[in-house]
DRENMARTI-9634 format. One record per residue: residue in three letters; z, y, x of N, C-alpha, C in turn. Coordinates in steps of 0.05 Angstrom, whole numbers, plus 5000, padded with zeros to 4 digits. Example, Ala and Ser with C-alpha at 12.3 -4.5 7.8 and 13.67 -1.06 7.14 Angstrom:
2
ALA515648865264515649105246515649345264;SER514249555257514349795273515750015258;
***
This chain:
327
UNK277930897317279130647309280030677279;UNK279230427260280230457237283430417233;UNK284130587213287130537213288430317189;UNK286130157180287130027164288029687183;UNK289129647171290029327185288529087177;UNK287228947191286228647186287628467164;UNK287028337146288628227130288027837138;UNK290727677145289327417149289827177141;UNK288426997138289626807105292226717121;UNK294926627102297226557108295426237122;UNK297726167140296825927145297925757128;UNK297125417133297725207118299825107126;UNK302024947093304624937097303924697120;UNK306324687130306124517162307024217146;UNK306924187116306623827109304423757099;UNK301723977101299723877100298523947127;UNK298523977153298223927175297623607181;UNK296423497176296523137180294623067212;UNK295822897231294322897257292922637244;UNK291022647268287822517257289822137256;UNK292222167277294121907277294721817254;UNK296821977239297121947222295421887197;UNK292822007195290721877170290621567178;UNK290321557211289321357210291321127206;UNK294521157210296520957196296320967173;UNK296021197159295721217131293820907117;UNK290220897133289320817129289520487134;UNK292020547154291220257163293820037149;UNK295920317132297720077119297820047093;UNK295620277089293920147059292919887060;UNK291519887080289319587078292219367089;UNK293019417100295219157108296919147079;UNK297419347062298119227038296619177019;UNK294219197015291619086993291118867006;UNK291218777036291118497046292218327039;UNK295618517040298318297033298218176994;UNK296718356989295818296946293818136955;UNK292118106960290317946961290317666975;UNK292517716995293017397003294817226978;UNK296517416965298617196951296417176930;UNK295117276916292417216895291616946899;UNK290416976924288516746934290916506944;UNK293216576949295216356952295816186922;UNK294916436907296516216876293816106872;UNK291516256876289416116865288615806879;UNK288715786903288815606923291215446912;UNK292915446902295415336887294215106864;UNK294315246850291915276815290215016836;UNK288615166847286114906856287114616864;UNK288214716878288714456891291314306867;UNK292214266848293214206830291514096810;UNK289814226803287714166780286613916800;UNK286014016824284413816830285113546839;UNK287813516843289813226849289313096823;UNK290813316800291813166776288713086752;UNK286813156761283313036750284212796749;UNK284912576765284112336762286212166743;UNK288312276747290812176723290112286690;UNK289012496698287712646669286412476655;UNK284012436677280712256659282411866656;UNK284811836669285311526667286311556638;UNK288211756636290611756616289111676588;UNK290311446567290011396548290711486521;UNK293411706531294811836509294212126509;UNK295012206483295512496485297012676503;UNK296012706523298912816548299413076537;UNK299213266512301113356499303313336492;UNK302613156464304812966453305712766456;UNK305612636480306212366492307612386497;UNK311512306485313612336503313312126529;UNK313811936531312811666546311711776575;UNK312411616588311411696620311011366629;UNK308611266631307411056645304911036649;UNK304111246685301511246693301011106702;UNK302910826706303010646722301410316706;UNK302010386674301910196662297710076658;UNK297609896649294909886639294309866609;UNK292509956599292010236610293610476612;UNK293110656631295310876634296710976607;UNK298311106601299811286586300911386586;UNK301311706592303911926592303212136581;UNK305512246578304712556569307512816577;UNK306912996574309413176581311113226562;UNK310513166537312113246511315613296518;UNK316713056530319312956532319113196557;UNK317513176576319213276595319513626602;UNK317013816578316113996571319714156554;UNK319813926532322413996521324814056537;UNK325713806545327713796560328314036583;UNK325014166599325814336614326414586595;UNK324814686577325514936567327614886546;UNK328414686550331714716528334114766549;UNK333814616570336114586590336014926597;UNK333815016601333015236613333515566592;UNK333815516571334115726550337015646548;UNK338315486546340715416550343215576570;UNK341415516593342115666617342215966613;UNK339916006605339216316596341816376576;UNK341616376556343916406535345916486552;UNK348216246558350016256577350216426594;UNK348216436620348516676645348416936633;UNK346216926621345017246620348317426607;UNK348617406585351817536575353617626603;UNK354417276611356217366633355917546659;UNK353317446661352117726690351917936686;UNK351417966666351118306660354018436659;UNK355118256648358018286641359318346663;UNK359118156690360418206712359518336732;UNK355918416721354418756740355718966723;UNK356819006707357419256691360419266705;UNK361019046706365119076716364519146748;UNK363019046766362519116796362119396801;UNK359819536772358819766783360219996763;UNK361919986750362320156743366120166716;UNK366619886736369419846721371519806746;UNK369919596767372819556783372619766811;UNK375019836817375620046846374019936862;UNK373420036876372020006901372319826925;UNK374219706931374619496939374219216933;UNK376019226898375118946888372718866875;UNK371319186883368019136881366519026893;UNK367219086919365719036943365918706948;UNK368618626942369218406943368418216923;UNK368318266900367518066881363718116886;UNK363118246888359818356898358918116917;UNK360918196938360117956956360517606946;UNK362117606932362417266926360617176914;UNK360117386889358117346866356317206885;UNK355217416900352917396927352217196939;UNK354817096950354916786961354516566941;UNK354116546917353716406906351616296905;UNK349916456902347316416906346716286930;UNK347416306951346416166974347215886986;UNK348715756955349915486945348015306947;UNK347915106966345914876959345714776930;UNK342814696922342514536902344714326892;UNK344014146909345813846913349013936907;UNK349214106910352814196917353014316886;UNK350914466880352314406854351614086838;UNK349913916844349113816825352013516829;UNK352213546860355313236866357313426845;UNK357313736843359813846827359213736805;UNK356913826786357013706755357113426749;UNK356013296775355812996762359212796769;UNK360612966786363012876795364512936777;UNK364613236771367713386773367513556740;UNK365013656732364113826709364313606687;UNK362513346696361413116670364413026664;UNK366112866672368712706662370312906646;UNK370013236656372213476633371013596621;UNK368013576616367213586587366213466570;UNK367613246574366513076545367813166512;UNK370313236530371013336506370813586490;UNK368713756515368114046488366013916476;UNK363513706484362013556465363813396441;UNK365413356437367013176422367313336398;UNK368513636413369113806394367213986380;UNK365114026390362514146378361413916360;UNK361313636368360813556348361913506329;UNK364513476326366313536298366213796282;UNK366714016303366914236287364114396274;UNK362014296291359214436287356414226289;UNK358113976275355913776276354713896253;UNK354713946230352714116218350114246220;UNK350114286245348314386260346014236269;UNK343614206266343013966288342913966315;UNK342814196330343614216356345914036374;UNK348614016348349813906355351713636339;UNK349513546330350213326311349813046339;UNK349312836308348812596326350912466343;UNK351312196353354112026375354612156395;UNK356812256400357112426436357812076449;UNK356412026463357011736484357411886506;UNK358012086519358012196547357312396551;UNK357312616570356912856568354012926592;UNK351712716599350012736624348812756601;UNK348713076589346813146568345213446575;UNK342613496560341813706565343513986562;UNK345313806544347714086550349314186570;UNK350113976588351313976611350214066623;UNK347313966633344214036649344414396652;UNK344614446628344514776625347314876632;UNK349014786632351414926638351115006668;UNK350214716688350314676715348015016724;UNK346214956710343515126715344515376710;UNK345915476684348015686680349415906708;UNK351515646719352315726743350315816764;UNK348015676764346915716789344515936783;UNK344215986762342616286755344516576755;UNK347316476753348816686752349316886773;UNK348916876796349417016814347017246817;UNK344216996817342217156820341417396792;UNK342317366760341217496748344417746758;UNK346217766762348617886767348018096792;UNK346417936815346318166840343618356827;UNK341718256811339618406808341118666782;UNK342218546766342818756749345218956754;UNK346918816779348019106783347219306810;UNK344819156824342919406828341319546820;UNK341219466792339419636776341419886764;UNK343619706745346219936738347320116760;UNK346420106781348120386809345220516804;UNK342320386800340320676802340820776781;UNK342520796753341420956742342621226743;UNK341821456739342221726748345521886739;UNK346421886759348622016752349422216741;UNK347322406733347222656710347222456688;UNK346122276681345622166650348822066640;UNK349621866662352221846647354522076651;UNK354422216669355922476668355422626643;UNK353922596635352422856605354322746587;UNK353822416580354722346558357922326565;UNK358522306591362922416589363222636585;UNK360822776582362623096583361923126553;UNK359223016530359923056513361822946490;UNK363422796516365922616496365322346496;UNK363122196504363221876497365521826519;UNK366421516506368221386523365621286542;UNK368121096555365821046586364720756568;UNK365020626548364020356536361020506523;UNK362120786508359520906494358221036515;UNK358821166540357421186560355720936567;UNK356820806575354920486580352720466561;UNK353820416536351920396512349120506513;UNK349720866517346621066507346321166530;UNK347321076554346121216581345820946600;UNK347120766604346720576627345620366612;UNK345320276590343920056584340920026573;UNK340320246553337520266546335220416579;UNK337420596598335020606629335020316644;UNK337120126641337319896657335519676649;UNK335219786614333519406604331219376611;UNK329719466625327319376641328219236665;UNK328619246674330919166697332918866690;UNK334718886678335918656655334318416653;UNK332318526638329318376630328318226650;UNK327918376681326218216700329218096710;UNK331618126721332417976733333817686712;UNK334217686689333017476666330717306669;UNK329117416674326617236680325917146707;UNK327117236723328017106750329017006741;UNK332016926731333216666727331816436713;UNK330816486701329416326685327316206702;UNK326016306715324116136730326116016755;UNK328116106764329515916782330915636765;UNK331515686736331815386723330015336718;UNK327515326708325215226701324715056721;UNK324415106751324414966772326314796790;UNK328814816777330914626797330114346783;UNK330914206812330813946809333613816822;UNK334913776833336413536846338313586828;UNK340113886821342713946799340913806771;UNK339013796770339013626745338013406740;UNK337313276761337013036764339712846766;UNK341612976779343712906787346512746754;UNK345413086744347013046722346413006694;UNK342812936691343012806674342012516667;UNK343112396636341812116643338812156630;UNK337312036641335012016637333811906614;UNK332811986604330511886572328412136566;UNK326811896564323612106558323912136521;UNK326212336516324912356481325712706473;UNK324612696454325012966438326213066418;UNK329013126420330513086400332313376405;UNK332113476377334613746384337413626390;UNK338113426385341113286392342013436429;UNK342513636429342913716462345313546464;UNK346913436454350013336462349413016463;UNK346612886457346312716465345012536493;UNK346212376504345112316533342312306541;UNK340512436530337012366539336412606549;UNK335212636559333412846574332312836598;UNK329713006609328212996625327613196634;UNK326313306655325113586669323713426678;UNK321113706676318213706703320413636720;UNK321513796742321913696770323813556778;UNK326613416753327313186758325912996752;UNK323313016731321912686732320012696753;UNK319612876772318412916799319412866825;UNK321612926831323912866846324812476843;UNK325012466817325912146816323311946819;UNK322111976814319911826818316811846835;UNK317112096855314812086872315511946889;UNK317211796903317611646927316911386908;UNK316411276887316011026886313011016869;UNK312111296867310411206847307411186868;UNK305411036859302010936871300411236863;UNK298111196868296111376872296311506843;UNK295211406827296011496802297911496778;UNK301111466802303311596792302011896802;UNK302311846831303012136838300412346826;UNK298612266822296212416805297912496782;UNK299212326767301012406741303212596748;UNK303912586767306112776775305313036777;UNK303413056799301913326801300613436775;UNK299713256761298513416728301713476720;UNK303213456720305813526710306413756722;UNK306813746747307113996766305914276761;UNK302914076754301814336742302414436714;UNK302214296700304114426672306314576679;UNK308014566690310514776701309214956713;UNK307215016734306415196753305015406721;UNK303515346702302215476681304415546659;UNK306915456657309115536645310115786656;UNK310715706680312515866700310616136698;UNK307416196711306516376698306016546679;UNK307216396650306716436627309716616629;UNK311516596635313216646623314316916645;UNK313416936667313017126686310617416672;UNK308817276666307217496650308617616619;UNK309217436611310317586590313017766599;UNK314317636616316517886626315418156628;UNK312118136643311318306647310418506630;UNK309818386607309118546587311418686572;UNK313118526570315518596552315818856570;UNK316718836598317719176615315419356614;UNK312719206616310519406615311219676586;UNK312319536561311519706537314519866546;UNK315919816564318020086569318320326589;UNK316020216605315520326628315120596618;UNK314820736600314021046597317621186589;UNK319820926593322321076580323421086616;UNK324021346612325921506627328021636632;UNK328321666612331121766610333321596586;UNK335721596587337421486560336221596536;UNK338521496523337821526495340121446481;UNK339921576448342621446427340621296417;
***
């Protein structure tokens, strides 16, 4: 008998052991999630279609430039509208909104996650929370009741003190202005850009802002070069979530503002319009080719709303390679 010993390969670590089961869940919740991409694809595209294909016949009637056409009468002979007025009105009310929320949410995800005790975290966490799950309408009876009569007078005073401006020049007659419009939209983006950004501020890594307390930053300069430059991808998309939730409200601003199809930087003046308040107010009365006109409108928002979703995307795409803080 030889006296040397057999030598025999180590076996394989036991997490690459895979049962023939498991490939096959592997395999099978791949395809249930390349299914689940491929249905919402074909849902927007089926979207897209059937849009283009309503709003054809208001298109080929229309007499005007539905660019530059503030005016809305698909009703008239011969037809005439365009989105101009109502193109404005949404992305002013809507950048408006933006301005306003975005500061304060962040402001009050930074105080939830990393200012107030633990309790009156949990608790203001949750209210924020509930806000969001605020009917439309409820805010919009609030601004048009209770918001419009007690601020006429910060319009009063912007236009005295900063009529210079043209934003806020021009007669204040009332406050059912695009300015108001955005305040209302303000509130009601606030919760949502607030819960997304202070789940983004708890992922970021607790070695990064530990590093920078121990090399002496206060907890404000902690914030600064450790929790804010890993969070702004993050920031960024739940921003652009808000933004596409005002881009799209209708009843809070239908409610509270007065209506005029024009284009004017005057925000403290009474006119303004949205895609889906001049959709909301007028599909129950409008004929075949209103509502053809409506839906070409609809679809102008549906090609906005994408536009402005892709560019979010791009903006986080060029940060996606940052990982760690930074000064």
């Amino acid at each position: 008998m030889s006296s040397s010993t057999e030598t025999r390969p180590a076996p394989p670590p036991s997490h690459l052991l895979t049962s023939a089961a498991s490939r096959v869940g592997d395999r099978l919740f791949a395809g249930l999630a390349q299914g689940a991409g491929i249905f919402v694809l074909a849902l927007m595209a089926a979207i897209g279609a059937f849009l283009i294909m309503k709003a054809l016949p208001a298109i080929q009637a229309n007499t005007a430039n539905v660019l530059t056409e503030p005016e809305w009468n698909p009703e008239a002979s011969p037809p005439a509208f365009g989105i101009a007025a109502l193109a404005w009105g949404t992305l002013v009310s809507s950048l408006i909104a933006l301005v306003i929320a975005v500061p304060v949410a962040v402001g009050v995800a930074l105080f939830i996650s990393h200012y107030a005790p633990r309790r009156i975290a949990a608790t203001l966490g949750y209210v924020v929370d509930l806000l969001a799950a605020v009917p439309s309408v409820v805010y919009g009876l609030w601004g048009a009741y209770w918001l419009v009569p007690r601020i006429t007078p910060l319009h009063q005073w912007l236009n005295d003190k900063l009529g210079f401006i043209p934003f806020f020049s021009g007669t204040v007659t009332g406050a059912r202005t695009l300015f108001t419009a955005g305040i209302v939209l303000a509130i009601m983006i606030l919760p949502i850009v607030a819960a997304v950004s202070r789940e983004v501020f708890l992922q970021v890594p607790r070695a990064h802002e530990e590093a920078a307390l121990a090399l002496g930053a206060t907890r404000w300069e902690m914030i600064r070069i450790a929790v804010l430059p890993f969070s702004r991808p993050g920031v960024i998309s739940a921003a652009m979530l808000g933004l596409g939730r005002a881009l799209g409200e209708t009843i809070a601003v239908a409610m509270v503002l007065s209506i005029g199809f024009n284009v004017s930087l005057r925000i403290l003046e009474p006119n303004g319009i949205t895609f889906a308040s001049n959709i909301a107010l007028k599909f129950s009365e409008a004929g075949d080719l209103g509502l053809s006109a409506l839906i070409a409108s609809g679809l102008v928002l549906f090609v906005i709303t994408l536009l402005v979703n892709m560019s979010a995307r791009l903006v986080i795409a060029r940060r996606k390679e940052f990982t760690g803080a930074w000064v």
